[in-house]
C-alpha positions as a Markdown table, in Angstrom:
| # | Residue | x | y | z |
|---|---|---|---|---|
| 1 | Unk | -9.6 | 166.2 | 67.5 |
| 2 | Unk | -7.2 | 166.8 | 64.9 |
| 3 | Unk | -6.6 | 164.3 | 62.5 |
| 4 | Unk | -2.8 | 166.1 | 61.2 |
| 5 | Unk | -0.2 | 167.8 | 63.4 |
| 6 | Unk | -0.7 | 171.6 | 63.2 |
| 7 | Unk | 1.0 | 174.7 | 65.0 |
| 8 | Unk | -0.5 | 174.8 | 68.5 |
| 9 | Unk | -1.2 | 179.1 | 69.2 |
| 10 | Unk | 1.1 | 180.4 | 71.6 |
| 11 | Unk | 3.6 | 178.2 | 71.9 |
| 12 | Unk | 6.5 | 178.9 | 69.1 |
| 13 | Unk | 10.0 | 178.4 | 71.5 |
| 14 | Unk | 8.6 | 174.6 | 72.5 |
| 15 | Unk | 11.5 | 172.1 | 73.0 |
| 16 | Unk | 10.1 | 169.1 | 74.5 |
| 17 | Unk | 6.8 | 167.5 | 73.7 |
| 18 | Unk | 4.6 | 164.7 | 75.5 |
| 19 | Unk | 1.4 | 163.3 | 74.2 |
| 20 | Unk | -0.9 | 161.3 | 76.8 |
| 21 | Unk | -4.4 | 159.4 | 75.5 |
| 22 | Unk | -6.3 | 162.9 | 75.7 |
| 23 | Unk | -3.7 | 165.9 | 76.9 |
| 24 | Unk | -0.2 | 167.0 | 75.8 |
| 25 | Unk | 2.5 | 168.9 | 77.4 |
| 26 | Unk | 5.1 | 171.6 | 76.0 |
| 27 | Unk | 8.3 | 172.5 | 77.9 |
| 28 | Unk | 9.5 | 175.8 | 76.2 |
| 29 | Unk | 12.8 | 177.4 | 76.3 |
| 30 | Unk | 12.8 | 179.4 | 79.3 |
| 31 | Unk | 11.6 | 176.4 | 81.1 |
| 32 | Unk | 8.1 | 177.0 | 82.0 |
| 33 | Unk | 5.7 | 173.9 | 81.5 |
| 34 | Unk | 2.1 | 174.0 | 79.1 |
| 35 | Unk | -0.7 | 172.0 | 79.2 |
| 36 | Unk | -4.2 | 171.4 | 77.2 |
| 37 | Unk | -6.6 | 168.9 | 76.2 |
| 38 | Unk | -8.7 | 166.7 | 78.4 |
| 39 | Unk | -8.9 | 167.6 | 82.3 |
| 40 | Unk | -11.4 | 165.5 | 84.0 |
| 41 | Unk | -8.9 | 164.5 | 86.6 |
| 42 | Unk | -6.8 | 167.8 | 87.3 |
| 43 | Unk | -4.2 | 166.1 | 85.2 |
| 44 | Unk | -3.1 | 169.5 | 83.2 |
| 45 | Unk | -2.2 | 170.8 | 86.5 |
| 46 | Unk | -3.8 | 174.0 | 86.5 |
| 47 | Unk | -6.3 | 174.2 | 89.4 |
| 48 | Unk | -8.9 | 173.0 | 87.5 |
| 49 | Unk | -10.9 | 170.4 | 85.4 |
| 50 | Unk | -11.6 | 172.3 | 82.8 |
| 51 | Unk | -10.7 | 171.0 | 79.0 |
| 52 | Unk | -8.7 | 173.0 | 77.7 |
| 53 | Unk | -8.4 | 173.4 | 73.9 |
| 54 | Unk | -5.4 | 176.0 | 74.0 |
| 55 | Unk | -2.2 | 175.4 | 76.1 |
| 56 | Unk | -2.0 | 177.0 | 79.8 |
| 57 | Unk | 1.4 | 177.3 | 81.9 |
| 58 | Unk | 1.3 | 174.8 | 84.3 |
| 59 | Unk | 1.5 | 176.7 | 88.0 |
| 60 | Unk | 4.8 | 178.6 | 88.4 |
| 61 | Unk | 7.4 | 176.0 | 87.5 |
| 62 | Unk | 10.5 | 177.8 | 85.7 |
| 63 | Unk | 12.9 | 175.2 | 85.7 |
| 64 | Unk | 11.3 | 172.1 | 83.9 |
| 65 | Unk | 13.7 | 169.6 | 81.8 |
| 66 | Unk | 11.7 | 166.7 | 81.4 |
| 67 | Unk | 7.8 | 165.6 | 80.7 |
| 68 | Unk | 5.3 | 162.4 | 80.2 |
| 69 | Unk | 2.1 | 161.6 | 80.4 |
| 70 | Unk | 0.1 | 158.7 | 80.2 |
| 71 | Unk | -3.8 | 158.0 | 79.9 |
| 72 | Unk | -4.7 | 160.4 | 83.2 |
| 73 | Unk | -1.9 | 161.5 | 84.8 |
| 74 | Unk | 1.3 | 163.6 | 83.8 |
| 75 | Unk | 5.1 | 164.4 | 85.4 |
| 76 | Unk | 7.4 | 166.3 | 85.3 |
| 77 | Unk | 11.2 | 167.1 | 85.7 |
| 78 | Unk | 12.6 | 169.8 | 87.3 |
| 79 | Unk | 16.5 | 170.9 | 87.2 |
């Protein structure tokens, strides 16, 4: 847990953020969706339930404009 906002590694073209209880999402410029944090419930969308303390691409989506995220679950946008 961070206590202040930092730079999160990898990700330096974001332009839309959401924050859930225990995950965040990143849309970045080319339009390809990031996920980390908590995973109990397969909500980062990766295949897995693995935490995950760095961001990883969400599947293959390329055209994402939108994001949120709530307690255990996240959506997403596409064009």
């Amino acid at each position: 847990i961070r206590r202040s906002p930092v730079q999160e590694s990898g990700l330096t073209d974001d332009v839309a953020i959401a924050a859930g209880a225990t995950m965040s999402f990143a849309i970045t410029s080319d339009g390809t969706l990031w996920g980390w944090g908590r995973n109990a419930s397969g909500q980062l969308g990766d295949g897995t339930t693995i935490q995950r303390t760095t961001p990883v691409q969400v599947g293959s989506l390329t055209s994402i404009t939108a994001i949120g995220c709530g307690r255990d679950h996240a959506f997403a946008v596409d064009s």
